[in-house]
C-alpha positions as a Markdown table, in Angstrom:
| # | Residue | x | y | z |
|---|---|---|---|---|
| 1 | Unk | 0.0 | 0.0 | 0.0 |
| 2 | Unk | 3.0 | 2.4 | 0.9 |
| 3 | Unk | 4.7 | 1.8 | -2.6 |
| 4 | Unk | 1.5 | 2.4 | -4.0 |
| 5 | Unk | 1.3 | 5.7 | -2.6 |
| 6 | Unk | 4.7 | 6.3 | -3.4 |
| 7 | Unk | 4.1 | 5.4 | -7.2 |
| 8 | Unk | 0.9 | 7.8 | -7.2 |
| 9 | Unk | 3.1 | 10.9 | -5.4 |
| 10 | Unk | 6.3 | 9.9 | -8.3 |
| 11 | Unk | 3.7 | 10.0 | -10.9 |
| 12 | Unk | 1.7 | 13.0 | -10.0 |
| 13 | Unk | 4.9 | 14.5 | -9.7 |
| 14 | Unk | 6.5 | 13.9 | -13.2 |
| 15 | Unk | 2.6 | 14.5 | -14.8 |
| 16 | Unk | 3.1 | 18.4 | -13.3 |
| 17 | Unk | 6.3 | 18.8 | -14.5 |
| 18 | Unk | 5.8 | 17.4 | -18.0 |
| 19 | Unk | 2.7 | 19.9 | -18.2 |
| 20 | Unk | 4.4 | 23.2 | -17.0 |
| 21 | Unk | 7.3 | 22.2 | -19.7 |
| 22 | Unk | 4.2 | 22.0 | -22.5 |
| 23 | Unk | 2.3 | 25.2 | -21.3 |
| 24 | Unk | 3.2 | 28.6 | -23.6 |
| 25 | Unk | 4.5 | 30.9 | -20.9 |
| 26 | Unk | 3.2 | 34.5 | -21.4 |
| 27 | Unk | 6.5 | 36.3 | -23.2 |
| 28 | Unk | 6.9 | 40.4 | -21.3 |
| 29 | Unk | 7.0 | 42.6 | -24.1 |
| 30 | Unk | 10.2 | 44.1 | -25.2 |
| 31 | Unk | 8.9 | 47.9 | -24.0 |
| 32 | Unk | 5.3 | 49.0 | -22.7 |
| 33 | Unk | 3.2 | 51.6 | -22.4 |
| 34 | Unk | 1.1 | 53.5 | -19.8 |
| 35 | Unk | -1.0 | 56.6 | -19.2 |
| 36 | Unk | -0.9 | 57.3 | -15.8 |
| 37 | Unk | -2.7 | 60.4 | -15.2 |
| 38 | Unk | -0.7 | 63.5 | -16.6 |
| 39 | Unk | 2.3 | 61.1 | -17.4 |
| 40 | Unk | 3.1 | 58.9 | -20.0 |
| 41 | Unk | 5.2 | 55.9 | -19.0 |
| 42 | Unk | 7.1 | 53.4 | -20.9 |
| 43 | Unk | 8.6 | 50.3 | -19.0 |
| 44 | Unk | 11.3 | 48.7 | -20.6 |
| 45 | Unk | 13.1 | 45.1 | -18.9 |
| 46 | Unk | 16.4 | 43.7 | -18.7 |
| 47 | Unk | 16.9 | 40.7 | -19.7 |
| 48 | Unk | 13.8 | 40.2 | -21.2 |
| 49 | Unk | 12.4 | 37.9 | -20.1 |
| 50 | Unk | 13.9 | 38.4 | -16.4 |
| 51 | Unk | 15.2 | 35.6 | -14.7 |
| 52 | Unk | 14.7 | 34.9 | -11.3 |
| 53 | Unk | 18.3 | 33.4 | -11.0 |
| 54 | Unk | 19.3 | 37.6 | -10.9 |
| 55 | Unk | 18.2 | 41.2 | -10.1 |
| 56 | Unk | 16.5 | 42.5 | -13.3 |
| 57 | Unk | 17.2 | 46.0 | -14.8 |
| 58 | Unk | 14.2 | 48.0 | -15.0 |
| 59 | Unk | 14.5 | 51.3 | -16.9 |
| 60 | Unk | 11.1 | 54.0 | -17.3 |
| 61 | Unk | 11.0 | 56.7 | -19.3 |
| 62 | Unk | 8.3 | 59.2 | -17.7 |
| 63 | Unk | 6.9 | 62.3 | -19.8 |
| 64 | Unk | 4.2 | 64.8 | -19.9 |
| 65 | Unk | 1.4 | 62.9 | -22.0 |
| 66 | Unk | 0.0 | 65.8 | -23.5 |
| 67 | Unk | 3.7 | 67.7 | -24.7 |
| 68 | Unk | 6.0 | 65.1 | -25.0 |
| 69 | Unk | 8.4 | 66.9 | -22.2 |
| 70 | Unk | 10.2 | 64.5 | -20.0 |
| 71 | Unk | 9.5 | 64.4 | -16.3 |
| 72 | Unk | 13.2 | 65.0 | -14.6 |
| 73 | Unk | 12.3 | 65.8 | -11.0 |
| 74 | Unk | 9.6 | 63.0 | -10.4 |
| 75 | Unk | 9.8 | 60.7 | -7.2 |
| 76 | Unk | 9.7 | 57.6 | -8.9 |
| 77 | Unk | 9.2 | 54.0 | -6.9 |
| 78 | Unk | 8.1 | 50.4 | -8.2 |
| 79 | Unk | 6.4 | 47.8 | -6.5 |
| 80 | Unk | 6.3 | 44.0 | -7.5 |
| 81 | Unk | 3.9 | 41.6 | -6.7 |
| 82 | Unk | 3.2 | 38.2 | -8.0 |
| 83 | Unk | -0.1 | 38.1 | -9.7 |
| 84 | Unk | -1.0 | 33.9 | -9.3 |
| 85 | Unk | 0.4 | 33.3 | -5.7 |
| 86 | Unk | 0.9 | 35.7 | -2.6 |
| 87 | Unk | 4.1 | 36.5 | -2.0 |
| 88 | Unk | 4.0 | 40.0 | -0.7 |
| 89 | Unk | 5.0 | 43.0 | -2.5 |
| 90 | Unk | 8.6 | 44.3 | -2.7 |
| 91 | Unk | 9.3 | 48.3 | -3.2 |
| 92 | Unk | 12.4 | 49.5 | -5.2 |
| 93 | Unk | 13.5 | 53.1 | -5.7 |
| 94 | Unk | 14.4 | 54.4 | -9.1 |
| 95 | Unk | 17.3 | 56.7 | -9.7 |
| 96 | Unk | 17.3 | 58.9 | -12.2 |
| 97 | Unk | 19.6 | 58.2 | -15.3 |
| 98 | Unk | 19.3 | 61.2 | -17.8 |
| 99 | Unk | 16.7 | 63.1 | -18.6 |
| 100 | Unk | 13.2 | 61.8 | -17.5 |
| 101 | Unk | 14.9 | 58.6 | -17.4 |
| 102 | Unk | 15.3 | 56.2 | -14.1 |
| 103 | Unk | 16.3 | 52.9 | -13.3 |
| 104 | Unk | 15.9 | 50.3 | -10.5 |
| 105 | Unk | 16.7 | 46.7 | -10.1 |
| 106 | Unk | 14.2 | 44.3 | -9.0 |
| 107 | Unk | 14.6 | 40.7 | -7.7 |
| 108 | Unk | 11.4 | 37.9 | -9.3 |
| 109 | Unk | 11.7 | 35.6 | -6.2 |
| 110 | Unk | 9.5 | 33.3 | -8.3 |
| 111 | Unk | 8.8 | 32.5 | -12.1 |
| 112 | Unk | 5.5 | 33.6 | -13.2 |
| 113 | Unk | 3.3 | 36.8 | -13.9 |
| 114 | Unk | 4.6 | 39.6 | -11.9 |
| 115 | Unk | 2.1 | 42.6 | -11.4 |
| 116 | Unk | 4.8 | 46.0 | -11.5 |
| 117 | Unk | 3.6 | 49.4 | -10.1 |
| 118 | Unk | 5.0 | 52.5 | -11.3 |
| 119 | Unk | 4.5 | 54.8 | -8.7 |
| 120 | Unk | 5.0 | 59.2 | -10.1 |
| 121 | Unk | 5.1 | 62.0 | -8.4 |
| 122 | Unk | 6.3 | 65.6 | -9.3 |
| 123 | Unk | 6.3 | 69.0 | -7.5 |
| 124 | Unk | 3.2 | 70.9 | -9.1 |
| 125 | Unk | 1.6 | 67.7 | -10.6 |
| 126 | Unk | -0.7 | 64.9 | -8.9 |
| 127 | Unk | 0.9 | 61.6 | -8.3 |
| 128 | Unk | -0.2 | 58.4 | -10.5 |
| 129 | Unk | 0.6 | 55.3 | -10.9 |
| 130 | Unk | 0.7 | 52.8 | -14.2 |
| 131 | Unk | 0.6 | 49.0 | -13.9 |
| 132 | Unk | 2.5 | 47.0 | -16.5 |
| 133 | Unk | 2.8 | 43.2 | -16.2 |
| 134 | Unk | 6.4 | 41.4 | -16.5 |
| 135 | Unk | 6.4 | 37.5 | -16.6 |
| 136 | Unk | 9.9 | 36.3 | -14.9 |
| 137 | Unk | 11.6 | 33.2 | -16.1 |
């Protein structure tokens, strides 16, 4: 009866992992996209797709939607959080690079779909946020 069980748990075991190894992962694309209230945010990852072996680079861009101007003295902050499986949420601070540019690293504890929070905020200017979705590898 106990090798029986053991068969069943060996089995079950190798039927999961033959599955995830057939299921298309969801591929992060190259560079997104946002509004976020007066902003315009693009998210670009690297490596694409970000393994969870390393930190992962990830640069925004953050502009005025309506002219075009980049935002240089915004506060910017991500958060990550795993969409399929609680594992709390992590904050990072972005540093600014050049103009209206920032960067932060991250750390995707776990592969999957990872929910990412841009978090804004400029003197003068309301605060938003834009969500993009990375999947980590």
């Amino acid at each position: 009866m106990v090798a029986l069980g053991i068969t069943f748990l060996i089995l079950m075991t190798w039927l999961g992992t033959i599955i995830t190894t057939l299921i298309p992962q969801r591929v992060t694309a190259q560079v997104q996209t946002a509004q976020a209230g007066p902003y315009r945010v693009t998210l670009q990852v690297n490596p694409n797709p970000p393994l969870i072996t390393q930190p992962a680079t990830l640069s925004v861009q953050v502009q005025m939607q309506n002219s075009q101007q980049p935002v240089s003295n915004a506060h910017v902050t991500l958060e990550s959080a795993m969409e399929t499986m609680d594992m709390g949420t992590d904050q990072a601070e972005a540093h600014p690079t050049s103009n209206g540019a920032y960067q932060a690293s991250v750390q995707f504890t776990m592969s999957g779909p990872w929910q990412i929070q841009v978090h804004v905020s400029a003197p003068h200017i309301p605060p938003a946020t834009a969500t993009f979705e990375v999947t980590a590898q």
